[in-house]
C-alpha positions in Angstrom: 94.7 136.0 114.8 95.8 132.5 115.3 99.6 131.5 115.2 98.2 128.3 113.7 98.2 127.6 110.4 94.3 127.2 109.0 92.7 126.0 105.9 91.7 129.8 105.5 94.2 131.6 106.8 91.8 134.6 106.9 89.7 133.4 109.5 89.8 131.8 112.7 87.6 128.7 112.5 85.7 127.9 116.2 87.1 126.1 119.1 86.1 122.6 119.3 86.4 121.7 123.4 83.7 118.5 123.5 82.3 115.4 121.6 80.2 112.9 122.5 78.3 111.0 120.8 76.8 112.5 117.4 77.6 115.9 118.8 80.3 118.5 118.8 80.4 121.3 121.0 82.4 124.5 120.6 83.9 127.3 122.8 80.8 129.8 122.9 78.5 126.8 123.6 77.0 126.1 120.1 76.2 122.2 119.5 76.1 120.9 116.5 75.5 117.5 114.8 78.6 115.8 113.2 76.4 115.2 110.1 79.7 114.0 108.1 81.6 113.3 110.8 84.8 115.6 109.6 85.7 114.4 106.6 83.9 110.6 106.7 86.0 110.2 109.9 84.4 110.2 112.9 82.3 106.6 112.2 81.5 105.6 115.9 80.8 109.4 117.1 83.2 110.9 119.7 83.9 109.6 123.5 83.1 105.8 122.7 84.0 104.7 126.2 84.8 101.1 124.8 87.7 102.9 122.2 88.5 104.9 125.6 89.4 101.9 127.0 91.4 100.4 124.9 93.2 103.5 124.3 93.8 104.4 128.3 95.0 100.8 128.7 97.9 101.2 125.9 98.5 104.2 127.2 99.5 102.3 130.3 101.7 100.0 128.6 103.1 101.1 125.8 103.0 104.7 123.8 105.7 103.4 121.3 108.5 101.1 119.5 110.3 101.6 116.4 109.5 98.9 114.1 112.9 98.7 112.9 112.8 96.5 116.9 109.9 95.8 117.6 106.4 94.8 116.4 103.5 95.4 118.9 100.1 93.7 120.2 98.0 95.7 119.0 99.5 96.1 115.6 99.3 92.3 115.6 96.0 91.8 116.5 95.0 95.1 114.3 96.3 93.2 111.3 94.6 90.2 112.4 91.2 90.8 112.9 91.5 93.3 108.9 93.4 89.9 107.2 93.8 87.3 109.4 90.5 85.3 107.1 92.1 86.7 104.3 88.7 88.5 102.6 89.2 88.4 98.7 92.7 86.9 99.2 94.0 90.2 101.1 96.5 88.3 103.3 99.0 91.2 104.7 98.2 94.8 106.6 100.5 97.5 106.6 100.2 100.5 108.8 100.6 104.4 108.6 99.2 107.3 110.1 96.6 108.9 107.0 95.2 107.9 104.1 97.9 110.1 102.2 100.5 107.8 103.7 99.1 104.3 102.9 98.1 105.7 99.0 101.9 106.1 98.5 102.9 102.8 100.3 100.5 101.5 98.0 102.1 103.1 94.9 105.8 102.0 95.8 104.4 98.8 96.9 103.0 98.3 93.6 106.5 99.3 91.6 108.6 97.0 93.9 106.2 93.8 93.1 106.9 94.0 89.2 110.8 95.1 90.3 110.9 91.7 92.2 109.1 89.6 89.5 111.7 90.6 87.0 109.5 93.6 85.1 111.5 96.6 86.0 110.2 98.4 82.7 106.5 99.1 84.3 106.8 102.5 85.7 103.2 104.2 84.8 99.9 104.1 86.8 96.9 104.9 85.2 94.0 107.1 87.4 90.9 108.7 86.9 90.1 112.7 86.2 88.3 114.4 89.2 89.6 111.8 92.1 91.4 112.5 95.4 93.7 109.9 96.6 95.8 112.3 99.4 97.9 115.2 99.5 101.8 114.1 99.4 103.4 114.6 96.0 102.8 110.9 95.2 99.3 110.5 95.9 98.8 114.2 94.5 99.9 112.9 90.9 97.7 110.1 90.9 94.8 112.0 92.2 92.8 113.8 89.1 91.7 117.1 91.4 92.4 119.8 89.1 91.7 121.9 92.1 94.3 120.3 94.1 96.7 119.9 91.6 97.3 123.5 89.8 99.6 124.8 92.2 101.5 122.0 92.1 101.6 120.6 89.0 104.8 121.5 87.7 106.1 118.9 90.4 103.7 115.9 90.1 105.4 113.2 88.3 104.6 112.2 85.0 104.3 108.5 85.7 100.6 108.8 86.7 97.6 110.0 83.6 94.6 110.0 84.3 91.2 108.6 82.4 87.4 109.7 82.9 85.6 108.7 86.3 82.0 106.8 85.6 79.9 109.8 86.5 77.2 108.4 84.9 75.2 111.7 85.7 76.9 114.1 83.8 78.9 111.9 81.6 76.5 109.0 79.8 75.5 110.2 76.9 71.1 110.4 76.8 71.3 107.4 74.1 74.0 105.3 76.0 72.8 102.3 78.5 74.9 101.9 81.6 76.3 98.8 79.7 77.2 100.8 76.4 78.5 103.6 78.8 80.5 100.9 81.0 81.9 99.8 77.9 83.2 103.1 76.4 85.4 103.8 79.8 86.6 100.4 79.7 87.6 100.9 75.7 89.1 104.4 76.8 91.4 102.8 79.5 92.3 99.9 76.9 93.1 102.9 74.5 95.5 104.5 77.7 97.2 101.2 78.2 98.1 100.8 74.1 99.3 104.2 74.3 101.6 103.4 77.1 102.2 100.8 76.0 100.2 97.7 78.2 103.4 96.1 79.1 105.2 99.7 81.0 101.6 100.1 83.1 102.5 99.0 86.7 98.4 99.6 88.1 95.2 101.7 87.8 94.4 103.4 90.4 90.6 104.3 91.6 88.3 105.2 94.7 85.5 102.3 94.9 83.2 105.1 95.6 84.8 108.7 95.0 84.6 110.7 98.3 85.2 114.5 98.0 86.0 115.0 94.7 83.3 114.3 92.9 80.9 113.4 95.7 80.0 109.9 96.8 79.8 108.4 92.9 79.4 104.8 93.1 80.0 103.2 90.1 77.5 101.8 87.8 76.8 97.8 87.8 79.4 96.0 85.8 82.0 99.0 85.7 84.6 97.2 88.2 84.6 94.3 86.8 85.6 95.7 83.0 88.5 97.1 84.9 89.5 94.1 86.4 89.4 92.7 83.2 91.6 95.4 81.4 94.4 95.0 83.9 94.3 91.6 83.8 94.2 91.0 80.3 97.9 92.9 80.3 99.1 91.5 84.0 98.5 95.2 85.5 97.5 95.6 89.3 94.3 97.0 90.4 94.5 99.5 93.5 91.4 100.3 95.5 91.4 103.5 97.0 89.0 103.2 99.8 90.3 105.6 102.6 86.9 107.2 102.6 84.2 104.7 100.9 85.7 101.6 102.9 85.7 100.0 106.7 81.9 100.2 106.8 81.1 103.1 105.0 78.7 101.9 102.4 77.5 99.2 104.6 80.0 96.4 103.8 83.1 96.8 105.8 85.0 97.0 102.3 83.4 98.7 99.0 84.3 96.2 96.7 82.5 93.3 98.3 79.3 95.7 96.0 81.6 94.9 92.9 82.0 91.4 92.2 86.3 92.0 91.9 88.6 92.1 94.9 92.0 94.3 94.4 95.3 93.7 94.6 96.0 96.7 97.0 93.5 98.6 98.8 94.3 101.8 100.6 91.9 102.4 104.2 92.0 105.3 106.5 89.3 107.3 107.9 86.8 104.5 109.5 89.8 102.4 110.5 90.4 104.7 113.6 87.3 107.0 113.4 89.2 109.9 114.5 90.3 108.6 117.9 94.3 108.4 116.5 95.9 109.1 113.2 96.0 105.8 110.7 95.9 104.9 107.2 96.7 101.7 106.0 97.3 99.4 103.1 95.6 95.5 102.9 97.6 93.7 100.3 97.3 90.0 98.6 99.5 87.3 99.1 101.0 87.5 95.2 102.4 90.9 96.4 103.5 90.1 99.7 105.1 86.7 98.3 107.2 88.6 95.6 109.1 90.8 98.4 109.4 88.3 100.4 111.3 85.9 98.1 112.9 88.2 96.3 114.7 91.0 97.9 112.9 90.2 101.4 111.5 94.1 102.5 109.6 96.2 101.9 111.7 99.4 100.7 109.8 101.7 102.8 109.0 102.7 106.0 108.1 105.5 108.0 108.7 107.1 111.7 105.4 106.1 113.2 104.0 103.2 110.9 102.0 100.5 113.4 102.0 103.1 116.4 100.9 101.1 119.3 98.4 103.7 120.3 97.3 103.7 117.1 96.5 100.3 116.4 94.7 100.5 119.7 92.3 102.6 119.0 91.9 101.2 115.3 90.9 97.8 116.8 89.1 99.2 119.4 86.8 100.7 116.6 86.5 97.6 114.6 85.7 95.7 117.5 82.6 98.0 118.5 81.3 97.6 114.6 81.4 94.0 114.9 79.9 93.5 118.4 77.3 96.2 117.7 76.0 95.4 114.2 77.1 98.6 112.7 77.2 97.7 109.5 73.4 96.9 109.4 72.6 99.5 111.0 74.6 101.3 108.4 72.4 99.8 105.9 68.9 100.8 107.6 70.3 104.3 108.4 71.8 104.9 104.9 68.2 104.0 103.6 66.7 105.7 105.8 69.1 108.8 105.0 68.7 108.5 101.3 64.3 108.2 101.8 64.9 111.5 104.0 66.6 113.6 101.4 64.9 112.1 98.7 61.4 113.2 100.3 63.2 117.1 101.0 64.9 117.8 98.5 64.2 115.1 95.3 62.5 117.7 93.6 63.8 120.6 94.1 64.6 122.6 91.4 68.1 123.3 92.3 68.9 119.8 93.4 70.4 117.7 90.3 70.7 114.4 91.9 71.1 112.8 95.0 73.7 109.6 95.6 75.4 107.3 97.6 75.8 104.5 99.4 75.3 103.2 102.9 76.3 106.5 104.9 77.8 108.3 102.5 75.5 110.8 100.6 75.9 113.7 98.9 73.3 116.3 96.8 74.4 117.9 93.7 73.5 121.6 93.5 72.2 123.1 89.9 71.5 126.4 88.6 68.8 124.2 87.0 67.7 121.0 87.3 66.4 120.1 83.8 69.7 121.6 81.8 72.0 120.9 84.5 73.9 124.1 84.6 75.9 124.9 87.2 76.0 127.8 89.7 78.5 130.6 89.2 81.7 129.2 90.6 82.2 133.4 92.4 78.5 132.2 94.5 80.4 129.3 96.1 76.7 127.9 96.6 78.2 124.5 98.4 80.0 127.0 101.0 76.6 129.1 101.4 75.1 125.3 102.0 77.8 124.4 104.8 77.1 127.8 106.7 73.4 127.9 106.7 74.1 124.5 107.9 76.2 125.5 111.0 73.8 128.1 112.1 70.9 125.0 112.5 73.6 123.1 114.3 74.4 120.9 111.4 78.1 119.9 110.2 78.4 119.0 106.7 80.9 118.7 104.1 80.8 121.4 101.3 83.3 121.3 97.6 83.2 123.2 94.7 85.0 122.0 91.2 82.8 119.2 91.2 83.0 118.5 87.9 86.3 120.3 86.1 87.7 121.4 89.2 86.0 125.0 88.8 82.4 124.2 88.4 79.9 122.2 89.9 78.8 122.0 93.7 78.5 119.8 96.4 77.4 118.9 99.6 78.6 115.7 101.6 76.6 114.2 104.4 78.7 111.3 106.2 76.8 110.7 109.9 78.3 107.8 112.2 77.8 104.4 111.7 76.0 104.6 115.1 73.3 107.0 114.1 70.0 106.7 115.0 66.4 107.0 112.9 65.7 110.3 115.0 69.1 111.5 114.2 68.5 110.7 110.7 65.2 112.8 111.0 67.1 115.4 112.4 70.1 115.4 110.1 67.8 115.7 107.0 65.7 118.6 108.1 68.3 120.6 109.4 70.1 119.7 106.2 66.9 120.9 104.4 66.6 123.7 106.0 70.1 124.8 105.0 69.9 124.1 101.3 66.9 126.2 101.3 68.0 128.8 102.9 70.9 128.8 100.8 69.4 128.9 97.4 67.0 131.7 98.1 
């Protein structure tokens, strides 16, 4: 056995030893598509010689500097081409090395504003039931994974509760319209602020479309805005969690820009870097930034390897390839194209409750059956059977259970790179097929 520490510490997962492109290679030879790239990660493929580059040329002149010295170029120019035209007012960039990390810059951020502003008394975020937003103790309590959060839950703080997602599948009630639903979750987190009372709530907290958790859930038309309106009605911040939906994901390089509202925080990760360097980040708006920097003048944070140099390299080096390549409309074709694919496979299948996403980020809901919606047997661990019948067809995926309560429900994520082609695509969805069939007979 492995002296590494695994997920499953069970089983030794395979040797990864080559990427390019879509495709992963492993130790005994077996190839297989990076059909979610990881986890939403890998969003330009593996070996882009342009990110190559970029990163060999760092390399050459500079690994790292403190920031307590130094800034860097490429942290500079990083922050620059994210905020430098201020989209939706975001103004500043602040970065870390995972999602994890820039959730909890964005929760002390958050508490320092209203420290600075003279409102010391707000010390409660409000969050949403069955939402990931990292693993660190901070950005554990504010996630709503009941999975996640049992063994730990006697140490999560109690400044974070949680209200219901908009998962309008299971949740919307057969005589509710998606206006009269909207409106009950923005009564319900009206109801969470009166019982915290509206002037002690610092922000509310949610993924512009949930990743893992619950399985690429965008919300319904109008949803975002009746939160907007909630926290502004009682001078409360709005953080977007966008570490997986965001940088191009669903076909704009930021979520919200589908939503009609712009938050006050956002939280980035995964397509920032797409997997060629650790980094997580934070894009805040000018109020924020202004507040620290009149009142006490720093941020009261930091860590070890925030703005690495190689880092940032590679982050810009990604974002530059998007923009010079289209990627984001070629996200849009390919998510279309994606979404006509499955839909054609698997819409009717009697197993298959629904089918959702955005851009390149899709996921199928598995059912015992389709008309009732009841779930599989939690012991059958139907998303895992999915994932495995997968990988024998050469196809990578990304499997959860505890969809809905953190016990039951399954899922299956598909997440290809924003480089994917229409015969990819093809080849992605009848692999895919292939597996969920296999797995459900």
């Amino acid at each position: 056995m492995s002296h590494l520490v695994h997920r499953n510490l069970n089983v030794d997962p395979p040797i990864a030893v080559f990427g390019q492109g879509i495709w992963l290679r492993e130790a005994s030879g077996h190839e297989v598509i990076d059909g979610s790239g990881g986890a939403a990660v890998a969003c330009l493929g593996h070996g882009n010689p342009h990110v190559l580059d970029a990163m060999r040329a760092q390399l050459e002149k500079l690994t790292y500097a403190h920031t307590a010295l130094f800034s860097c170029e490429s942290a500079e120019k990083l922050a620059d081409k994210l905020v430098g035209h201020k989209p939706g007012g975001l103004s500043h960039a602040y970065f870390v090395s995972s999602g994890s990390e820039g959730m909890e810059a964005a929760i002390k951020m958050a508490r320092q504003y209203f420290v600075e502003i003279g409102q010391p008394q707000r010390q409660h975020y409000i969050a949403r039931k069955q939402s990931y937003h990292g693993n660190t103790l901070g950005a554990l309590s504010a996630g709503g994974n009941a999975m996640r959060r049992k063994p730990y839950a006697p140490i999560l703080s109690p400044a974070f509760s949680h209200v219901s997602a908009c998962y309008a599948y299971r949740d919307r009630a057969d005589h509710e319209s998606d206006a009269d639903y909207v409106q009950r979750l923005a009564d319900e987190l009206e109801a969470e602020f009166q019982r915290l009372g509206p002037q002690n709530v610092i922000a509310f907290c949610a993924e512009t479309v949930v990743g893992a958790t619950l399985g690429c859930v965008a919300a319904l038309p109008g949803y975002f805005p009746a939160m907007r309106a909630v926290c502004d009605r009682h001078g409360a911040l709005l953080i977007l969690d966008e570490v997986m939906s965001g940088m191009g994901r669903c076909g704009t390089m930021h979520s919200w820009e589908q939503e009609g509202i712009v938050p006050d925080i956002q939280v980035i990760a995964k397509g920032l870097g797409g997997g060629y360097q650790p980094i997580g980040g934070i894009l805040a708006q000018e109020k924020v930034i202004a507040a620290i920097r009149d009142g006490s003048g720093g941020f009261m944070h930091g860590h070890t390897y925030q703005a690495h140099p190689m880092a940032c390299a590679a982050a810009l080096a990604v974002q530059e390839v998007i923009e010079k390549e289209n990627l984001l409309g070629n996200v849009q074709a390919m998510g279309a194209l994606l979404e006509q694919r499955l839909t054609e496979r698997l819409g009717n299948h009697r197993h298959i409750g629904d089918i959702r996403g955005r851009g390149l980020f899709w996921a199928i809901e598995l059912v015992q059956d389709r008309g009732s919606k009841a779930v599989f047997d939690p012991k059958l661990k139907m998303n895992e059977r999915v994932r495995k019948e997968a990988y024998a067809r050469g196809l990578g995926c990304y499997p959860m259970g505890g969809t809905i309560d953190g016990l039951q429900g399954d899922h299956v994520i598909l997440a290809p790179p924003y480089t994917v082609t229409a015969a990819e695509v093809d080849m992605i969805a009848e692999r895919f097929g292939d597996a969920v069939e296999a797995a459900l007979a």
